[in-house]
N, C-alpha and C positions, 0 to 999 in steps of 0.2 A: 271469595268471589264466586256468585253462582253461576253454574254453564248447564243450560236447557240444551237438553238434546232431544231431536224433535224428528220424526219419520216418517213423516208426514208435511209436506206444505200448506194443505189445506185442516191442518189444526188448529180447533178453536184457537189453544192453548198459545197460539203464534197470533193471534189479533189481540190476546190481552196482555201480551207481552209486549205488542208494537205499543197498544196505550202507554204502557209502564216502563218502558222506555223509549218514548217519540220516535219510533220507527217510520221512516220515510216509505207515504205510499208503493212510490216506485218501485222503493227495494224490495217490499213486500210480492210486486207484478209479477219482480223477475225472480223474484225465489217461486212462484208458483208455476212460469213457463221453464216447459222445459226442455224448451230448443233456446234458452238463452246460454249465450255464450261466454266464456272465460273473461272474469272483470274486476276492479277493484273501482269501488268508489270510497274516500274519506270525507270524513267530514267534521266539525267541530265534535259530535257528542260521539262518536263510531265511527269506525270501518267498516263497508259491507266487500264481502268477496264470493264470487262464485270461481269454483277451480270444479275441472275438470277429472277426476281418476280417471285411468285405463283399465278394463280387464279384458281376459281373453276368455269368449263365449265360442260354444259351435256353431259352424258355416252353415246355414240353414240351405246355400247355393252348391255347396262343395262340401259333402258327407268325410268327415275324416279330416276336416281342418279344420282350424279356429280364426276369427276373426275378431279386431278390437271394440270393444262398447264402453261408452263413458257415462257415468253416473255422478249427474251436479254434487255437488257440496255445497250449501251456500253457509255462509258465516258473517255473524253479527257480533262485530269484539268492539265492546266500550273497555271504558279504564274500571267499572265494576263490575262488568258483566261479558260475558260470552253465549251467545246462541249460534247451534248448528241444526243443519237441517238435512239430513243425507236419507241415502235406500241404504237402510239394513240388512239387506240381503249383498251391496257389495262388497266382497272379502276386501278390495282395497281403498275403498272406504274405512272401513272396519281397521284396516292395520292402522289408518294414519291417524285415527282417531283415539286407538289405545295404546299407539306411541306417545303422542301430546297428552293421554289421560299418564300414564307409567312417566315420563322424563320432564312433563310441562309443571308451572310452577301455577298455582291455585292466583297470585299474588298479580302475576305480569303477563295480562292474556298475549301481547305480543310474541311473546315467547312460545304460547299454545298454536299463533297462527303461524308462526315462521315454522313451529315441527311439522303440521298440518301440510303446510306445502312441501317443504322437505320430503315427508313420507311419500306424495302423492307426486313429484319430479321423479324418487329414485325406484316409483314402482315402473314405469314407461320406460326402466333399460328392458324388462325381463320381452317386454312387446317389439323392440327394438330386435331382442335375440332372435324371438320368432321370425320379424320381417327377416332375418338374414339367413336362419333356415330354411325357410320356403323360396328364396331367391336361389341358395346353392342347389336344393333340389332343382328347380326351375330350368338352372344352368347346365345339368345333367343332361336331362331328359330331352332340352332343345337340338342337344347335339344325336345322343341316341334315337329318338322318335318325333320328332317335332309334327305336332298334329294340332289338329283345332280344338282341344281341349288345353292345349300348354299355353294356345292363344286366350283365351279365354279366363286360363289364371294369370296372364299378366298383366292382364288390363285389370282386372278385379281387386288385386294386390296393388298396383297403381291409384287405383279410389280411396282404395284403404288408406295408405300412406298420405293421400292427399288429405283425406280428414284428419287422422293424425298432424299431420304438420299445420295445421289450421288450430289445433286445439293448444298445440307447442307453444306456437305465434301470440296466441292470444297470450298464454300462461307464461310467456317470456315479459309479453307487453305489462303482465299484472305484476311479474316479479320488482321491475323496473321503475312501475308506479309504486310500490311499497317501497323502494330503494327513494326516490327523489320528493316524493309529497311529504309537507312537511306535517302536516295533519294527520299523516299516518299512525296508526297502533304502533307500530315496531316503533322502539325508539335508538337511541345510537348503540345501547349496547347489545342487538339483535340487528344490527345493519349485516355484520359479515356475514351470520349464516344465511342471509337474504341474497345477498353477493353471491355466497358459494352455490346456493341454489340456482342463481338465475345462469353461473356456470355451467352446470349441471345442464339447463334447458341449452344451452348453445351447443353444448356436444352431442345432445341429442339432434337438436338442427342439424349440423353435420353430419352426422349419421343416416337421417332421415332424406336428405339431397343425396349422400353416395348410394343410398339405395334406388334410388328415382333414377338416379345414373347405371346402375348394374343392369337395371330393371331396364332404360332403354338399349341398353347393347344386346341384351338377351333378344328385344321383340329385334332387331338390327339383325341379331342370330337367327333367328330363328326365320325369317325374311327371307334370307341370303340361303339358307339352309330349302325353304319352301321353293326360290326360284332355282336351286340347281339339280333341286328332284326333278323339276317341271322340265329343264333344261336336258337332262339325262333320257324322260321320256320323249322327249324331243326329239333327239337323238337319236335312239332305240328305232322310233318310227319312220324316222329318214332313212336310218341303213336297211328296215326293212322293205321300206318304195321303191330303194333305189337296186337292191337286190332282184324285186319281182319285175320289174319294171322293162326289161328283155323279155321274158315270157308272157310279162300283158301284150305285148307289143306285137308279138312270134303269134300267140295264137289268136289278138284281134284279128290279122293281119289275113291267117288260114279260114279267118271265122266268117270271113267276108264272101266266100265262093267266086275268088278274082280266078281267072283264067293264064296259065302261062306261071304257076308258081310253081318251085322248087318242088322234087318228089312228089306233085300230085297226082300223078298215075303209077310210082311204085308201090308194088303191093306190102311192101316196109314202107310207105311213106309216114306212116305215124310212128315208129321207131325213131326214124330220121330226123324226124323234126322233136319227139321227146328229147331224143341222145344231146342234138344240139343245143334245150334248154338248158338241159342237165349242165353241161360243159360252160354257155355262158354264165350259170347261176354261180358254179367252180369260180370261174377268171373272176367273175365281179366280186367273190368273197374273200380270192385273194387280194385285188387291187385294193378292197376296203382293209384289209391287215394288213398288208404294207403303210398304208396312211394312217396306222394306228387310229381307223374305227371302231376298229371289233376288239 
């Protein structure tokens, strides 16, 4: 059985294929857009599939972290023939394609697309680890320093994951359509490891929701964390008001030139009237350490 493998979509070599074996325009559209999404269509002469790999690229937003990028696959498996169509430049791409070329059978391309998704479900744990390192730093940092940069990675890490579990969903919904259409490539004795795979995508779902979950208690943290700073300076600024606030009062009071006030014809009377701030500044500082202010 021959398998074209193809690195390009816009290859001649893929329209004189689609003649030579009736390739459906459409499928053709969507092997060339490449915001189309995770799909399996069957059909009497082929199955077309487009799956999604992950890999981790650098944060073009955030210098020193990585973030997930996915690289179509599409695939064309009749009962004599196999066509792929990927970026050569993806390493996981690349594995799942020389797992199926090393363990697949020339004979039973079903067997080539069940490895193919297989390799391309258990490469999205290594992405899954990452989401959970960058969450436990996350969860550090909100406690020690919580600042508008921690905010800023959890919303960002929240996108992420959102595309990821969009690309799961789909690749859950394509495993499921290879499991149930009977028209499908795989036939009954590639049904389990289609099964096991589509297991595989559920544990990742899980995964991918406790992380969404982690990921809201941190902004929750870090929230709670930002109001009882703001609350402490609050604070701070009260007991200072409320400390000066005899002495605003003492020397508004002298500042006024009223007639008939305390000490103002002793030649100490600014002594008199200092000592007595001094003294209430004292009482108000103890009064606020007794009521555990200070």
């Amino acid at each position: 059985m021959p398998w074209y493998q193809l690195n390009d979509a816009n290859d001649p070599k893929l329209d004189a294929l689609a003649k030579q074996y009736n390739l459906h325009p459409l499928h053709l559209e969507d092997t060339r857009n490449e915001d189309e999404g995770v799909k399996v269509d069957s059909g009497a002469a082929y199955t077309f599939a487009v799956f999604k790999p992950v890999r981790l690229i650098p944060d073009p937003d955030n210098p020193g972290e990585e973030m997930p990028s996915f690289s179509p696959v599409d695939i064309f498996a009749g009962k004599d023939f196999l066509i792929t169509v990927s970026d050569p430049t993806c390493p996981t791409t690349e594995q799942a394609l020389a797992r199926a070329r090393r363990d697949g059978d020339d004979e039973h391309p079903g067997k080539l697309v069940s490895l193919i998704l297989d390799t391309i479900v258990d490469l999205y744990f290594p992405a899954i680890d990452h989401f959970d390192d960058r969450i436990d730093q996350l969860e550090d940092k909100v406690f020690d320093d919580p600042s508008p940069e921690i905010l800023q990675s959890i919303f960002a890490i929240k996108r992420e994951l959102i595309d990821l579990r969009r690309v799961l969903v789909n690749t859950r919904d394509a495993a499921l359509h290879l499991q149930r259409d009977p028209n499908t490539i795989i036939d009954a004795d590639y049904q389990p490891y289609v099964r096991d795979t589509y297991d595989h995508i559920a544990r990742l779902l899980d995964s991918v929701e406790t992380q969404r979950d982690l990921l809201n208690n941190t902004l929750d943290i870090y929230l709670s964390s930002v109001s009882n700073r703001t609350n402490e300076v609050m604070k701070v600024l009260t007991v200072l008001g409320t400390i000066v606030l005899p002495v605003l009062a003492i020397s508004g009071i002298y500042g006024m030139n009223l007639k008939g006030l305390p000490f103002e014809d002793s030649p100490h009377g600014a002594e008199w009237v200092g000592g007595i701030t001094v003294v209430i500044t004292a009482l108000m500082l103890f009064v606020l350490r007794r009521l555990d202010w200070l």
